[in-house]
N, C-alpha and C positions, 0 to 999 in steps of 0.2 A: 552942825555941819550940814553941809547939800548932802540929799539923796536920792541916787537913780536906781529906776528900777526897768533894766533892761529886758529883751525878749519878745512876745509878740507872736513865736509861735507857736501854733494849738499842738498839744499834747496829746498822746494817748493815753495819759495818766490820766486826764481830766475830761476825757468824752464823754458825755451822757447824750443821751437818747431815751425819750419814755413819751408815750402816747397819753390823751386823757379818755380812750376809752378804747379797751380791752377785743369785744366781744361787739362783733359787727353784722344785724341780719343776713348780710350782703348776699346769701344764696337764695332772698326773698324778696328784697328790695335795694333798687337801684338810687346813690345820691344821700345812703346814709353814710357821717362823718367823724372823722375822729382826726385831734391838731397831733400833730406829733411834732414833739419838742426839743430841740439839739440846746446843747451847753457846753462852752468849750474855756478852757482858759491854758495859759503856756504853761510851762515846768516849774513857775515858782507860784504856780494857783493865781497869778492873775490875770483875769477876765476883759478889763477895761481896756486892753491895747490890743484886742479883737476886731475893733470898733469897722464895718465894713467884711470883715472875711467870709468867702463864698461858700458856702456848702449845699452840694448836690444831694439829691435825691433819688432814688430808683427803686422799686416795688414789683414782686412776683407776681400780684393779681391788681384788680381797682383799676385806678387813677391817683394820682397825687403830683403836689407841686414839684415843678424840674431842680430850683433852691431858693436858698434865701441868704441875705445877707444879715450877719451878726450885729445886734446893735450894740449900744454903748457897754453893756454888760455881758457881750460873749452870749448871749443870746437870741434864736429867731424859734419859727414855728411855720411850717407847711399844713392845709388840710390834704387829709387822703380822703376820696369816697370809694364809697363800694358803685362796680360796674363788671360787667365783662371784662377781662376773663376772671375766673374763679380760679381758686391756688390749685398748684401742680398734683395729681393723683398719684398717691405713694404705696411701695408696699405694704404690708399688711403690718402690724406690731401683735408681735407673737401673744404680749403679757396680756393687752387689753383684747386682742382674742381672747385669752384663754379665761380673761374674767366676763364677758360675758357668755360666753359656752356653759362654764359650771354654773354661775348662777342664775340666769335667767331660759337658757335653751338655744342660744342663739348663734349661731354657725358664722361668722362674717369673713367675706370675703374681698376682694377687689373693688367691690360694687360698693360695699358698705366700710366703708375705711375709715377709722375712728381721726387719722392725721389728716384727711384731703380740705380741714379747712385753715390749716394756717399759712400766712401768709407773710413770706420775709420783705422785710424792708430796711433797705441801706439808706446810711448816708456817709459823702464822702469826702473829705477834705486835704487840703494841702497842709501836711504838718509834717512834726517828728514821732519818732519812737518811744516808748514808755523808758526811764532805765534809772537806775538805784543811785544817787548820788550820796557815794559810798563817802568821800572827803570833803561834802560840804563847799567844793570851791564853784559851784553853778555853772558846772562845763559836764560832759562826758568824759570820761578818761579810759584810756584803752584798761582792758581787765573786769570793768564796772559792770554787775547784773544791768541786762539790760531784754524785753519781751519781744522776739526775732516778730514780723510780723513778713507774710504773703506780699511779695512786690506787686504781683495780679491785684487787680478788685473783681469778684464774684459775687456773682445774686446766689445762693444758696437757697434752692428750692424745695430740697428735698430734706430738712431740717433735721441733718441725721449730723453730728457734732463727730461721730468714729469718722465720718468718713473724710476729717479733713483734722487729724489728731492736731487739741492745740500744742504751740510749739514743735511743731513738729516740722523736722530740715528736709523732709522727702520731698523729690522733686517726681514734676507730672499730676498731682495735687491740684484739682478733685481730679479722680477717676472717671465719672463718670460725668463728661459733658451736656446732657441731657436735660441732668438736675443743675446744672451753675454754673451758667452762661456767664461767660468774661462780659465784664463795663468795663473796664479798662486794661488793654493790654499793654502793658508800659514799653515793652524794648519790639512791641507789633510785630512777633514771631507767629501768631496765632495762636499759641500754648500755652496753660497754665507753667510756671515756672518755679513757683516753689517760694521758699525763701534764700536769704545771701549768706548768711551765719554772720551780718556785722552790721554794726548799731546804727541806724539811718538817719540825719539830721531833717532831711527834702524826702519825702514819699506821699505816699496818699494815706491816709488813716481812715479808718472805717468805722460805723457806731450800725449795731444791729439791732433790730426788736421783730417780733414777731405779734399781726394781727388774729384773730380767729374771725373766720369767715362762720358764720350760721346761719339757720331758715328755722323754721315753723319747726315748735316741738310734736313730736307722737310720746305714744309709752308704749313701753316693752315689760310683762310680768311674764314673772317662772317662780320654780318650787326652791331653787337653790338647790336642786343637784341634778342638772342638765337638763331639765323639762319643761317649756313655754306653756304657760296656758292662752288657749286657744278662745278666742272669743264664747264658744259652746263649751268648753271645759268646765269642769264644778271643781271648788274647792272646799276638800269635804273636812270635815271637823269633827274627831270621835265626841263621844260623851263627857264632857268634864276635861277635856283634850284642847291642846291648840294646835296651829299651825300655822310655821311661818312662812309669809310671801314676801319675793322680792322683785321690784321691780326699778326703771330705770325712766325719764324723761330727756329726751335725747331728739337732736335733730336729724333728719335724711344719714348722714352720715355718724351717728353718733356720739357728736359733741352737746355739751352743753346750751340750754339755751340762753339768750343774752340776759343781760341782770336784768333784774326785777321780775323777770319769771318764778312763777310760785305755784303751790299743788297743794290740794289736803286730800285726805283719805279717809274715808268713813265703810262703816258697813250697817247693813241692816236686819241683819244676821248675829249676835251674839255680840262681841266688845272686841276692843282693836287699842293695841299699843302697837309705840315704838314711831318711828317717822312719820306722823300723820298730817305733818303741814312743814314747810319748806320754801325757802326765796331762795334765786339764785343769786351768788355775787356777781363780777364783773370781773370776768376771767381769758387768758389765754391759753390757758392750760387745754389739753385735746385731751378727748372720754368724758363723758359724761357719767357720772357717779349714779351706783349703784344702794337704793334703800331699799328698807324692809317693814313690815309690820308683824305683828301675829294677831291673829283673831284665835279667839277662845270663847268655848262654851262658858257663858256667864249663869246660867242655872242648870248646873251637872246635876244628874239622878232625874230629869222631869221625867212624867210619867208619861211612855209609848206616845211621842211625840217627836216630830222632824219640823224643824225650824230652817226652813230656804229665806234665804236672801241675797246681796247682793255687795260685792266689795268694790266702791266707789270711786276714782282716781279725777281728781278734775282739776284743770289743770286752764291758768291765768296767764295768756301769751299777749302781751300789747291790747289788755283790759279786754279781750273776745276770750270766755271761758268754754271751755270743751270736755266732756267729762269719757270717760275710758271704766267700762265694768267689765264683772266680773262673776260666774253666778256663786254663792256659800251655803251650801249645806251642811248644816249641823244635826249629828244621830246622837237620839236618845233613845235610853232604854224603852 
């Protein structure tokens, strides 16, 4: 028999959105890029009757393309570059405070904000609603699960997910205008509006990802319980004794650096485990991860002798290496 396969329009079931690269200099250099790639297909996962359909673009920091048209397979691709301005400055996150305070020494405030470098980006299309076809007859039917979605479209700047609870029918949603400026206001009240509590065939759908903006790594060392060693600081080492340092490689704002950043750790002072060489992946995750090492007296009992040296940290940013010390004093009897 003949078979048709009706539809055509893009789904929130079948939105995809993803970048091929994570983790962006961009608070270092201007015009670095990353494609970011939409996929879209109707309610019955087919892609091919896409062929043509517009989807926009919009981005909290950079530059990037305004849209693109879907090709034959529901798919396109915009580049974003890194430029002016840099992502929205955020309050402080209590947790990654408080991991670096304990372990390294490190007090962060406003200034140094572990979140100020990601950066959201929309894309937004003419579609329907996500919703459960409970009877298999390829309609919606009143009753049927179905994913209420935001009539507004919002840049969401402030990448805090409580502040816009999903599914949630509350109206005046976001709060705070500041952080997530309307692109579209649909019924041009000038308000966020909330959602309708009923299943939408015609609306805008949305596909979100978020960029990490980064710069030039530093390091940050402490003792792991609230104390930074200080350039002049010694790291002393009893007799036949270890001790463990922890530190962090982190940019301006203490994110991670972009991939392929890497570090080793040596000393010249006694012997050293634990983290002493490290690549980074290719991340959008915000904080920059916390290591450690120990150094220990590798000849315990020498005789009425102090062995100084030196705990190493050097560190490979776009193939220019920088190294970050530290003095070791080891006591013997």
């Amino acid at each position: 028999g003949v078979i048709a396969i009706g539809g055509g329009v893009p789904s929130a079931a079948h939105f995809s959105l993803a970048e091929t690269k994570f983790n962006l200099e961009g608070l270092a250099y201007d015009g670095i890029t990353s494609e970011i790639n939409v996929r879209l297909a109707d309610r019955y996962g087919n892609y091919n009757v896409l062929n043509g359909t517009a989807v926009s673009f919009y981005s909290e920091c950079g530059a990037i393309d305004r849209s693109v048209n879907l090709n034959d397979e529901g798919e396109g691709s915009v580049t974003f570059r890194t430029q002016r301005p840099a992502p929205q400055n955020l309050p402080i996150s209590s947790d990654i405070r408080d991991w670096y305070l304990t372990t390294l020494g490190i007090q962060l405030g406003n200034n140094n904000n572990p979140f100020n470098g990601l950066c959201s980006i929309i894309a937004v299309v003419d579609g329907e609603e996500k919703f459960i076809d409970a009877n298999g007859n390829g309609f919606y039917d009143t009753g049927e699960p179905f994913e209420d979605t935001y009539d507004d479209v919002h840049l969401d700047k402030d990448d805090d997910p409580l502040d816009i609870p999903y599914g949630s029918t509350a109206i005046n949603y976001p709060h705070d205008a500041s952080f997530e400026p309307l692109i579209v206001d649909v019924n041009k009240n000038g308000s966020f509006d909330g959602m309708n509590n009923s299943w939408d065939s015609v609306k805008k759908i949305v596909g979100r990802v978020n960029l990490l903006y980064t710069g030039e790594p530093m390091v940050s060392i402490g003792d792991g319980a609230g104390n930074v060693y200080a350039t002049t600081d010694e790291i002393i080492i009893p007799d036949g004794g270890r001790k463990r340092v922890y530190f962090s490689v982190h940019d301006l704002y203490f994110n991670p650096p972009i991939a392929g950043t890497s570090f080793s750790v040596t000393t010249s002072a006694g012997s050293i485990q634990g983290d002493t060489d490290h690549e980074f992946i290719d991340t959008a995750i915000p904080g920059a991860p916390v290591f450690y090492v120990d150094i220990y007296d590798n000849s315990p009992g020498a005789a009425n002798t102090v062995s100084v040296g030196s705990l190493k940290i050097t560190v490979d940013w776009q193939g220019v290496e920088r190294s970050y010390s530290r003095f070791v004093r080891i006591l013997n009897p």
